[in-house]
C-alpha positions in Angstrom: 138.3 132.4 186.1 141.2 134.8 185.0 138.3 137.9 185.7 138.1 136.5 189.3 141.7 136.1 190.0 142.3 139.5 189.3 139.5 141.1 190.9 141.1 139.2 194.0 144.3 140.1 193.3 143.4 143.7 193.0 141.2 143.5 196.1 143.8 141.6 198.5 146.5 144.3 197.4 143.6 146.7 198.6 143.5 145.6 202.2 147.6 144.8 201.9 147.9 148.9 201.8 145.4 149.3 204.5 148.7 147.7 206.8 145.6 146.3 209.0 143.2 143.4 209.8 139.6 143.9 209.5 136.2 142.6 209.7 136.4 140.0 207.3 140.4 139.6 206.6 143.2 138.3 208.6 146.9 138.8 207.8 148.9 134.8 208.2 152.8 135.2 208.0 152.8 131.4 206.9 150.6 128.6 207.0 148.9 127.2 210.3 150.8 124.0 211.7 148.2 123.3 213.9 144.9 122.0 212.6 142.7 123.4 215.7 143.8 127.3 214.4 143.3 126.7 211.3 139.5 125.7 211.8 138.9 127.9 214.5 140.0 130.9 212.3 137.6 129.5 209.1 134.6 129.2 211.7 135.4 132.8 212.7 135.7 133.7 209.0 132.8 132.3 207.8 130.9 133.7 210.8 132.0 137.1 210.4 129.3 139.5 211.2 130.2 141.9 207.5 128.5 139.3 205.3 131.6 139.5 203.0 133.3 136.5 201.7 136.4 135.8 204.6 140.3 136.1 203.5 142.8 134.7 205.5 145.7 136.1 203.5 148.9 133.9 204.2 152.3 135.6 203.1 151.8 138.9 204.4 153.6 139.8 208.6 151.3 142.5 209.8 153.7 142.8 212.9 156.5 143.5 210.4 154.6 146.2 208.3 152.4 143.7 206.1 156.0 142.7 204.8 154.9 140.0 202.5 156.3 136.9 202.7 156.7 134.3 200.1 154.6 130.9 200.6 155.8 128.5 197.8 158.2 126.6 200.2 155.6 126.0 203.1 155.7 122.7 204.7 152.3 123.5 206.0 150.9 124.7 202.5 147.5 123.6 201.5 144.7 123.5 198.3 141.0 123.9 197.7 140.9 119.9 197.7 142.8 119.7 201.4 140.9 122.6 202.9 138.0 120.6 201.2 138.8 117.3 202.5 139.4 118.5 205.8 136.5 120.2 206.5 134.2 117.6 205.6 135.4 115.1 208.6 134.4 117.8 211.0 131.0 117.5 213.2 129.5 120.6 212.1 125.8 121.1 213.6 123.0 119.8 210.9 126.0 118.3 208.3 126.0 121.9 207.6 129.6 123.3 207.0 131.4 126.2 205.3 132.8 126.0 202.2 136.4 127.3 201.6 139.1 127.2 198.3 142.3 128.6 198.1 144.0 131.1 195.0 147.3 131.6 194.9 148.3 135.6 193.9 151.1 137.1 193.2 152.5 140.5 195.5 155.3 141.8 195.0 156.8 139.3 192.8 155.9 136.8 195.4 153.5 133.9 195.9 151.0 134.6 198.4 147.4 132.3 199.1 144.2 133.4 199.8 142.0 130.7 201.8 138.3 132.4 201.0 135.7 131.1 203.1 132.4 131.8 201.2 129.8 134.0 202.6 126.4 132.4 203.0 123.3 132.7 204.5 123.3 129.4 206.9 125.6 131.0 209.7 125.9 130.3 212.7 128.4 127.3 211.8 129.6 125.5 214.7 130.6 122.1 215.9 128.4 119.3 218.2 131.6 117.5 219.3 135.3 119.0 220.3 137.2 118.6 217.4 140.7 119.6 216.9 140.8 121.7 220.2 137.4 123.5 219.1 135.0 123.5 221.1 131.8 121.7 220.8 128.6 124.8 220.7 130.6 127.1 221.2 130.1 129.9 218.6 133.2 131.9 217.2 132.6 134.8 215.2 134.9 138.2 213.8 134.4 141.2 215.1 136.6 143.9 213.7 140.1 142.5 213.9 139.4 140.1 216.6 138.1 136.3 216.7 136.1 135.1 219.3 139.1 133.3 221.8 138.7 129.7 220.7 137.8 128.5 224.7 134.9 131.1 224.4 131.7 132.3 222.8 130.4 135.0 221.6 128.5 137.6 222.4 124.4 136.9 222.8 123.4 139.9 220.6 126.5 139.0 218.0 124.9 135.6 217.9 121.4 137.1 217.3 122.4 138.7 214.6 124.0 135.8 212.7 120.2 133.8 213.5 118.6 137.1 212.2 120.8 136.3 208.9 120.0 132.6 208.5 116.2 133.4 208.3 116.5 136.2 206.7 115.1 138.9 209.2 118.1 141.2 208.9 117.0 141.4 204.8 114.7 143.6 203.0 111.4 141.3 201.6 112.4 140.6 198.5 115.5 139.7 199.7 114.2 137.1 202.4 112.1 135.9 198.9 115.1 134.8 197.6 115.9 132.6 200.9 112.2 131.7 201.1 112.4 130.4 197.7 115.3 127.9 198.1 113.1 125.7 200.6 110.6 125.2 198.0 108.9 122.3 200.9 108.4 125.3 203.0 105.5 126.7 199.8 102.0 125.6 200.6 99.6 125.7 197.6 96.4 127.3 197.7 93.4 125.2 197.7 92.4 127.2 194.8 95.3 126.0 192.6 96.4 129.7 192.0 99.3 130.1 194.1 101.4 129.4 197.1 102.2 131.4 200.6 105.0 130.7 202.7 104.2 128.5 205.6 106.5 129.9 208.0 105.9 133.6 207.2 102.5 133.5 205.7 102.6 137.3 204.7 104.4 136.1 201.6 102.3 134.8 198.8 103.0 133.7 195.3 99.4 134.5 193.2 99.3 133.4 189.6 96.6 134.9 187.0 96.2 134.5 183.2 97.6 136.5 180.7 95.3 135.7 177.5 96.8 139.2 176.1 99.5 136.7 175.2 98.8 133.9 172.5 102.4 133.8 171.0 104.6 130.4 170.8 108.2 130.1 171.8 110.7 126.6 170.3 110.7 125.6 174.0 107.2 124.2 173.6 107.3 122.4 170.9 108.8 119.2 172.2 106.1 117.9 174.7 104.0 115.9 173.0 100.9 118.0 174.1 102.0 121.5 172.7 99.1 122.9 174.2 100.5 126.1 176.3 100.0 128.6 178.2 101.1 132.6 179.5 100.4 133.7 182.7 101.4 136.6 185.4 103.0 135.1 188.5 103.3 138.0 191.3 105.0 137.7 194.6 103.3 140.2 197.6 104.7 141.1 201.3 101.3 141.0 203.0 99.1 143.1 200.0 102.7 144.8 198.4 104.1 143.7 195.0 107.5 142.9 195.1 107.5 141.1 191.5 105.9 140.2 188.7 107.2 137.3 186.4 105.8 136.2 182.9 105.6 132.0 183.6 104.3 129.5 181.3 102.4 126.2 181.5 103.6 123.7 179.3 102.7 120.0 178.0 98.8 120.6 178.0 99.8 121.9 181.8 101.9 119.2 182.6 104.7 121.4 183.5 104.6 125.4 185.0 108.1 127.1 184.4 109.1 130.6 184.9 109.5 132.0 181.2 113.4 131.8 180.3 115.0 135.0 180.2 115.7 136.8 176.5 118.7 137.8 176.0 121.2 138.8 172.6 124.4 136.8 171.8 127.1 139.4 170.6 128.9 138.1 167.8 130.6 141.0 167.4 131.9 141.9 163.9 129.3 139.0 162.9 125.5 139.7 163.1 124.3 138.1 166.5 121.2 136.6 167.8 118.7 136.4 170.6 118.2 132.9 173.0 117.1 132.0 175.9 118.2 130.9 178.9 118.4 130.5 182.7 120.4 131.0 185.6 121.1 129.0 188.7 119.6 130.7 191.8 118.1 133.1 190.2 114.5 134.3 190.7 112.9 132.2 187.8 115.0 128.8 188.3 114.2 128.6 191.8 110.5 129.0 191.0 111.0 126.3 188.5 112.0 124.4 191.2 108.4 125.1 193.8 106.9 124.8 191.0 107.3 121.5 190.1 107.9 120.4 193.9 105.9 117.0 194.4 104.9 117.1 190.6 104.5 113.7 189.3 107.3 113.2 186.2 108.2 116.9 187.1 111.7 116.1 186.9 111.6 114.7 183.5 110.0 117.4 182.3 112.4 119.6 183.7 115.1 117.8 182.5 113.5 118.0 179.0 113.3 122.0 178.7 116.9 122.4 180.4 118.1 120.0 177.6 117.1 122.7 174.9 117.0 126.0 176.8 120.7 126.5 178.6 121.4 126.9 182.4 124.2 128.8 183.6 126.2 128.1 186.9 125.8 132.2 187.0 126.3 135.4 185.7 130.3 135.3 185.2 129.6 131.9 183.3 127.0 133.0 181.2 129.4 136.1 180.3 132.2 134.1 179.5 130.5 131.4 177.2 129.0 134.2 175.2 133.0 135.7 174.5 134.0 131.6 174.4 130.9 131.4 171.1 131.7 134.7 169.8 135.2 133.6 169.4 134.3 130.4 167.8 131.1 130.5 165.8 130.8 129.4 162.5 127.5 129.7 160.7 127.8 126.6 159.0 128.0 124.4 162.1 124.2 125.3 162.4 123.2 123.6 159.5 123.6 119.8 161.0 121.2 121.0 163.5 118.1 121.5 161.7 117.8 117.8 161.0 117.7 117.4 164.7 114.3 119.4 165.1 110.9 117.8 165.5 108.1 119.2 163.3 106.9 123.0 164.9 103.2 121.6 164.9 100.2 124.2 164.7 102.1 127.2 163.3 100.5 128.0 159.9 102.5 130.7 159.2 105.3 129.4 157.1 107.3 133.2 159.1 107.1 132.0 162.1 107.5 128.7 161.9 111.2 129.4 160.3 111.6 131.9 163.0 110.7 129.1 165.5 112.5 126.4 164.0 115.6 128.8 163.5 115.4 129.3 167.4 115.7 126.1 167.8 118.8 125.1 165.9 120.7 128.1 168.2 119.3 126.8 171.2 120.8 123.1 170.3 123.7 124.6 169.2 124.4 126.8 172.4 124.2 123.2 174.1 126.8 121.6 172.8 128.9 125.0 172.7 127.9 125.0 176.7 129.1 121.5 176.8 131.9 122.0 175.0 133.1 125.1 177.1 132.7 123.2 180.1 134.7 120.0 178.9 137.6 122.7 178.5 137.7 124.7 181.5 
């Protein structure tokens, strides 16, 4: 998190110099003291039409030349867990609200908090019921400096354009495959087994087709009780255009089709490093994980079983900063009390690869408990 904070502090001092407001920050000279502002301003915020994550910056007086003003002592002062807490009692339409978390920074030698409201993709938020003085359908938004007056609504074409954002029209394809793919119920399979299209924009198709080029094993196979496998191409078209290809695997005698887990090299620096695999939340590959295995019988077991032995990271700042938090505390030896903790590498007569196998395997269960471990201490 330290990365983040100053990326934000160096970013908020930024827009401090710009002696403005813009499209997706506003300048507060203290706290709100009345509830109704301060969620009509995070609606505005996290409807702002820039796509950028909103700031309301508290501690700096744009009508006193972005004088910044210290925060520490504000009767009105709140956390992530209050902004939390109090945006979960409000009736947003669909149970569908904005998330928001406070960091404190430091300008000037003074404390000043930055309530971000998280950019996402499920705008227009907005409220069924008046709550808190806001009112009920009515849909705020940022436009340049200015929010929507809270005893208005916006714009038609404004509001299009938020709509145009939430399904994904405003995107390029491969883009709106990203949103596609987290609505995996949304996939229809072919009747000939070999893919999927999207029922609500049929235009984009998921085709799988064999790969028997490919006969290698990877450790990740190994602990189904069928080790029977499989390599095969999956590609994702816009109408007859490629937009990607991704190598996918069928595991457990077919039990269970997975995306194959990326490849990648742990640095150890002035120690020799090696290569594991792994996954990332929302990317490409887990969230075909996910249609894949969509109204799969035991699908979730089997999941559960590979993500116990290949790791998944929350994303890409987590997977950077476990690889320093391992490279600044591996020890060789530690690997050794893994290797009673592997089942036999069955089928692999080439006494090679099987240690090459096996040896994955011991860095894949350590990485685990160093991913657990690094999580326990953050």
């Amino acid at each position: 998190m330290v990365d983040q904070n100053k990326a934000l502090d160096v970013e908020i001092k930024k827009l401090q110099s710009l002696k403005r407001e813009g499209d997706y920050w506003d300048f507060k000279r203290e706290w709100h003291n009345d509830k109704g502002d301060l969620l009509h301003d995070i609606i505005c915020m996290a409807n702002n039409l820039s796509g950028h994550n909103g700031y309301i910056i508290i501690g700096i007086d744009d009508e006193n030349d972005c004088k910044v003003i210290d925060v520490s002592n504000d009767p009105n002062r709140k956390n992530t867990q209050n902004i939390i807490d109090f945006l979960s009692t409000k009736p947003f339409a669909g149970d569908i609200r904005p998330f928001a978390y406070v960091e404190t920074i430091r300008l000037d030698e003074k404390s000043v908090d930055v309530l971000v409201v998280v950019s996402d993709s499920r705008v227009p938020y907005y409220l069924t019921e008046r709550c808190e003085k806001v009112n009920p359908n009515n849909i705020y938004i940022r436009v340049g400096d200015t929010n929507t007056p809270i005893n208005k609504s916006a714009d038609v074409g404004r509001i299009e354009k938020l709509w145009q954002r939430r399904f994904g029209l405003d995107l390029s394809p491969i883009d709106r495959v990203f949103i596609y793919l987290s609505n995996p119920f949304d996939w229809v399979g072919l009747h000939s087994g070999d893919g999927y299209y999207y029922n609500k924009f049929p235009e984009f198709r998921i085709q799988f087709e064999d790969d028997p080029t490919r006969t290698s094993y990877e450790y990740y196979m190994f602990p189904y009780v069928n080790t029977e496998s499989r390599w095969f191409i999956t590609r994702i078209y816009y109408h007859q255009t490629p937009l990607n290809e991704i190598l996918c695997n069928s595991l457990g005698g077919e039990r269970l089709l997975v995306s194959a887990p990326d490849w990648l090299y742990l640095d150890l620096t002035s120690r020799s490093g090696f290569l594991y695999h792994s996954y990332t939340k929302n990317s490409l590959k887990w969230m075909l994980n996910k249609l894949f295995n969509t109204n799969q019988d035991q699908a979730d077991l089997d999941l559960d079983s590979l993500y116990s032995i290949v790791p998944v990271f929350e994303n890409e700042y987590e997977r950077s900063d476990f690889e320093k938090y391992v490279a600044g505390k591996y020890d060789a030896q530690e690997l050794e009390k893994y290797s009673n903790r592997i089942d036999s590498i069955r089928n692999i007569d080439n006494d090679d690869y099987k240690e090459r196998l096996e040896k994955d395997f011991e860095n894949a269960l350590y990485l685990i408990d160093m991913l657990n471990e690094y999580r326990r201490a953050k």
